[in-house]
N, C-alpha and C positions, 0 to 999 in steps of 0.2 A: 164594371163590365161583368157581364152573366155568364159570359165564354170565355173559355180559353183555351191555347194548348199549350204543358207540359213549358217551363223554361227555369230557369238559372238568374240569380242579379249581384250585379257589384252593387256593394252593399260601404260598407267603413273595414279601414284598416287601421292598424298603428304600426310602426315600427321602431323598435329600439323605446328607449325612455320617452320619445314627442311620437305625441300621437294625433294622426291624419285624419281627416275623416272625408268620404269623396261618394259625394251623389246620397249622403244619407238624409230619410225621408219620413215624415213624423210616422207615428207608431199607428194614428188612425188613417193612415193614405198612404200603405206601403206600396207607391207605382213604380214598378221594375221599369224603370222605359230604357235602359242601358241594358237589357239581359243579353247574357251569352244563351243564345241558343244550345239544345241538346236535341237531339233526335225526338221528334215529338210523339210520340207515341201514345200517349194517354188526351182524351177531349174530356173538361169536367164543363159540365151547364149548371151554373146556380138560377141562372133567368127565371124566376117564378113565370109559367105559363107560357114558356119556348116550347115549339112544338118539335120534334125533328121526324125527318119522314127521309124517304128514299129517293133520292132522282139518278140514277144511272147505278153507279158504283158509286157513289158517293154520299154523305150524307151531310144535308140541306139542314138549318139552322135556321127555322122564322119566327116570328111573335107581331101578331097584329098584323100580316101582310109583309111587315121589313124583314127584310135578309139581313142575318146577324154573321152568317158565318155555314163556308162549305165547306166539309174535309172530304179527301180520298179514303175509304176506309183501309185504304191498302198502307195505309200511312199508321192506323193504328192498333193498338194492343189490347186497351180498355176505353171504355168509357164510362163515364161517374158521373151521376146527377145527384142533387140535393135539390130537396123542397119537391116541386112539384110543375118539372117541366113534364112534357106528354109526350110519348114514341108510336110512329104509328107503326102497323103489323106488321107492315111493309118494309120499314126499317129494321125490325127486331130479325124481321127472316132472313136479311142482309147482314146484320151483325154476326148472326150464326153461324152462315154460309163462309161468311169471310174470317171465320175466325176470332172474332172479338167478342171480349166478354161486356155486361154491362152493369154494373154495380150502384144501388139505391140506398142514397143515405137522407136523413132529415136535414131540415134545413140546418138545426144546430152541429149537423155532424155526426149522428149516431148513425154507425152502420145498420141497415136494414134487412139484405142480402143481395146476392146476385144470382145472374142470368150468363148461364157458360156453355159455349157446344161443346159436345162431347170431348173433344179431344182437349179440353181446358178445366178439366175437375181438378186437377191442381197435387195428384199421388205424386207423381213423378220429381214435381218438384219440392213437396213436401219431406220425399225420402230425403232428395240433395239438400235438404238445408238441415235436416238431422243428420246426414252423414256429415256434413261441412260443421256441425257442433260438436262433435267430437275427435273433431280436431285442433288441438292446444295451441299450433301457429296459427292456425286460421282463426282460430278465436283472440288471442292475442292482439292479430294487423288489423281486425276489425275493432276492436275495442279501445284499443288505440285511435283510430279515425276516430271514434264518436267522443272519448274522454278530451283529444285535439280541439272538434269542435264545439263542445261543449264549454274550453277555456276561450276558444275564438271568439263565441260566442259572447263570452263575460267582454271579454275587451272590446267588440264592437258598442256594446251599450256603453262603457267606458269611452268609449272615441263620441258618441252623439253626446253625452254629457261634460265632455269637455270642451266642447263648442263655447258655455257660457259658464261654467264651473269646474276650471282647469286644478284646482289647487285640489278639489272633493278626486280628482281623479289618480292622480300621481303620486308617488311617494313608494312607502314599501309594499304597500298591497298589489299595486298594476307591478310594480318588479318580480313577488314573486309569482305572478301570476305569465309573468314570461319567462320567467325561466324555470317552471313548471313546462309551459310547452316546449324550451328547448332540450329537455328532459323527458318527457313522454317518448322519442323514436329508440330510446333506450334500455326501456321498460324491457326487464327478462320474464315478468310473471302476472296474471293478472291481481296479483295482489300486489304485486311494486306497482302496478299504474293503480292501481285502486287509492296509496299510499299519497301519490303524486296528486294524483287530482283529489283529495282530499285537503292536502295542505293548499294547494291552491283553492279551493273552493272557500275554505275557511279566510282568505286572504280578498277574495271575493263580496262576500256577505259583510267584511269591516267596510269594505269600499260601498256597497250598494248603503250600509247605513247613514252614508257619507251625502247619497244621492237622495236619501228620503227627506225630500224637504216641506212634510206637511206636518200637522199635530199628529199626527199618531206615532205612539212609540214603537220601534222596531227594536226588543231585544235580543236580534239574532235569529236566525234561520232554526226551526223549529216544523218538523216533517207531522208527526204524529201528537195527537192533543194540543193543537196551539189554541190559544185563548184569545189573544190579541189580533187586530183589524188586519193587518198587513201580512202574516201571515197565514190567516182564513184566508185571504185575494190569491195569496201564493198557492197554497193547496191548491184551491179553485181550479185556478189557471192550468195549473197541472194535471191536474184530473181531464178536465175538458180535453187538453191537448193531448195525454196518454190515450184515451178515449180513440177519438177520433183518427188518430194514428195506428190503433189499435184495428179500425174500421178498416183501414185503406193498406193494411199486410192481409187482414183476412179478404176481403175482395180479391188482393191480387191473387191467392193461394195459398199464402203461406201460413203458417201454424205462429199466432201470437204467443204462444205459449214456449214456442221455445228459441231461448235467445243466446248472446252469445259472451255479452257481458253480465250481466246479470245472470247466475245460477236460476233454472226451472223449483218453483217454487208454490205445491198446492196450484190453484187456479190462475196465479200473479198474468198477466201479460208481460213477459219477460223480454220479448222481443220488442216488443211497442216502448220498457221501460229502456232498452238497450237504447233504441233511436229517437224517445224523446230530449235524449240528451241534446243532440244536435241542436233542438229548438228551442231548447227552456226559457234560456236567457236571450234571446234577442226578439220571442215572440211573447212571452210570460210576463217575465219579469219588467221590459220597457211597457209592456199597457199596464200593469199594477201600479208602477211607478209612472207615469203619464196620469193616470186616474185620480190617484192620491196629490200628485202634486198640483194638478192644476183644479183640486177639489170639484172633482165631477163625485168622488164618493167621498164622503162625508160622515162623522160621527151619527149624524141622524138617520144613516141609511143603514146601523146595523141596531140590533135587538141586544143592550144591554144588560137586560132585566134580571136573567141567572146568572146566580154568580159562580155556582159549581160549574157549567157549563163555559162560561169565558162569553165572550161576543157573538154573533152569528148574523148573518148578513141580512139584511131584511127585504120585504119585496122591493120594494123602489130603489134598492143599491142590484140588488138582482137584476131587474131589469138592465140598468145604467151598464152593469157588466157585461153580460149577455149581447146588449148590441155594439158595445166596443169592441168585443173579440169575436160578432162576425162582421164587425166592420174592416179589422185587423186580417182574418183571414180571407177575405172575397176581395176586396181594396176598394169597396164600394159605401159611400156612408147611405145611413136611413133616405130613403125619397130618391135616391140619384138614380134617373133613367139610365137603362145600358142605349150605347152608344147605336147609331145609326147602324153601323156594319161594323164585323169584324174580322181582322186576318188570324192565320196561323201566326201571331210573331208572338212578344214576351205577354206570359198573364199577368194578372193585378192581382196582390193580397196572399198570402201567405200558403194557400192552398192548392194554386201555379208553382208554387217553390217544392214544398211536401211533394205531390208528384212528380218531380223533374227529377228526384231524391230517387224514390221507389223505386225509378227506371233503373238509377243506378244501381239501387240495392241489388234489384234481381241480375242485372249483369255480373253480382259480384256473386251470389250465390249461387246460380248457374252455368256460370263460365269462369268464375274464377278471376273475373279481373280485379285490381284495387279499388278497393272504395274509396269515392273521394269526397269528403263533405262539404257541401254549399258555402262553410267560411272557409275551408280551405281552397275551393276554388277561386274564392274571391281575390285571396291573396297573392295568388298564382299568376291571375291577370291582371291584377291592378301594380303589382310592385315584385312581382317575378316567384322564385320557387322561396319558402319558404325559410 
């Protein structure tokens, strides 16, 4: 699907020692079709050469004559394309008029810039998100969400991989890796939750090396100078998704740069590295490990040659990446036409998810309500409060 608006999905849970897994959906066809709705506020179009134009108050969604999809703009907050759909004048002057901003990213995800009426340059709320960092509860209860679902994270890949590799999953690593999260609501400092989700993160990576089931060696989680295959993927991944995350705070307004777990740091995206946590392991980590295991990449696909240097991924393993993780984020694979018409209901792929996020973020930075992250919602609804 080329469209969508803004939503939420049950995803996998586990509970206690056995772990459950419910409506989870390979890693290259993430379809939310169980999503909880959230107030839809944000429209993204990936449809390469969707046109959108104006009819009333509303703005119309076609391609080749089919109507894909019509929103009220009173209904939204932004709107985001990627690639290279087309807006006509008529619709831009609506967007304006109504308040909505419009934000242009490449097809891979690199933010471009945006399109804002005046009353949406984004001071305002740039001041409240520096005043709200310099505040040590309010940095704390958010840091805690994202460190939570960062652990959630880990154990939902843990729950899909226990579907056919229950004994790779259990033991002491997925214990402490819950009772890690039953200890993060506790955390006095961010340095005691830094503490926490370290020891569990560590307890994490014995597990994922549990789940690496192709020839390449994985000696451990390695951020800075990795040499070896599966760590170059990790980076990767990572970069890609800080990136793009990175794209869709500056769109909405706010300052990448300053965030709330992560200490501001020289140029870093501090804020993007805050809320990539959310995503790592359930969007990162499962296409790495889906790639490798089912040898879509392959020793042949990297550039062994120096040896000071370590591995480096070569074109043909680039490419193979590259369209798995925008198959992963759009939930559309290569050639699949978007569908005859579409509603406002749940989007496909990863990038439906990231915006439903956003929405919440600025609710939390602007009004002050709790953030709540996409695996802890899941939990919420699917096997009650936490």
């Amino acid at each position: 699907m080329g469209v969508a608006m803004d939503s939420t999905f049950h995803d996998t849970i586990s509970s206690g020692s056995t772990i459950t897994s419910t409506r989870w959906q390979p890693v290259d066809a993430p379809l939310h079709e169980a999503a909880l709705e959230t107030a839809p506020r944000f429209l993204y179009v990936t449809e390469q050469g969707a046109l959108l134009r104006k009819v009333g108050h509303r703005i119309q969604i076609t391609k080749e004559k089919r109507l894909l999809l019509q929103v009220p703009t009173i209904k939204l907050q932004g709107v985001v394309l990627y690639g290279n759909p087309q807006v006509s004048s008529q619709c831009l002057r609506l967007l304006l008029d109504e308040g909505v901003w419009l934000s242009l990213f490449t097809r891979q995800g690199h933010y471009k810039g945006r399109l804002q009426p005046p009353a949406e340059r984004g001071a305002e709320l740039r001041r409240t998100q520096w005043k709200r960092s310099q505040d040590p509860a309010f940095c704390l209860e958010l840091a805690k969400a994202w460190a939570q679902a960062k652990l959630l994270g880990g154990r939902q890949v843990a729950a899909a991989y226990a579907q056919n590799y229950l004994a790779e999953t259990l033991g002491q690593g997925h214990l402490a890796i819950r009772q890690a999260l039953e200890r993060i609501p506790q955390a006095k400092s961010l340095e005691e939750l830094r503490g926490m989700e370290g020891s569990a993160s560590r307890a994490y990576w014995g597990l994922f090396r549990r789940w690496n089931l192709s020839s390449f060696a994985f000696p451990g989680r390695l951020k800075r100078g990795a040499s070896d295959p599966v760590n170059i993927l990790l980076n990767f991944a990572y970069t890609l998704l800080t990136r793009e995350l990175e794209g869709l705070l500056e769109s909405a307004g706010l300052d990448p740069s300053v965030g709330f777990y992560h200490a501001p740091e020289a140029d870093r995206p501090s804020l993007a590295c805050d809320w990539v946590e959310e995503f790592r392991h359930v969007i990162a980590d499962r296409l790495v490990l889906a790639l490798i295991n089912r040898k879509q990449i392959q020793e042949k696909d990297f550039d062994l040659r120096n040896e000071k240097q370590g591995a480096r991924l070569g074109p043909s393993g680039l490419r193979t990446f590259l369209a798995a993780y925008e198959t992963a984020m759009t939930g559309v694979r290569p050639g699949e036409p978007a569908p005859a018409a579409a509603s406002e209901g749940p989007g496909r792929g990863y990038r439906s998810l990231m915006l439903a996020q956003l929405g919440r973020l600025l609710d939390c930075l602007k009004q002050g309500v709790i953030y709540r992250s996409h695996g802890e919602e899941n939990e919420r609804v699917v096997c009650g409060v936490l």
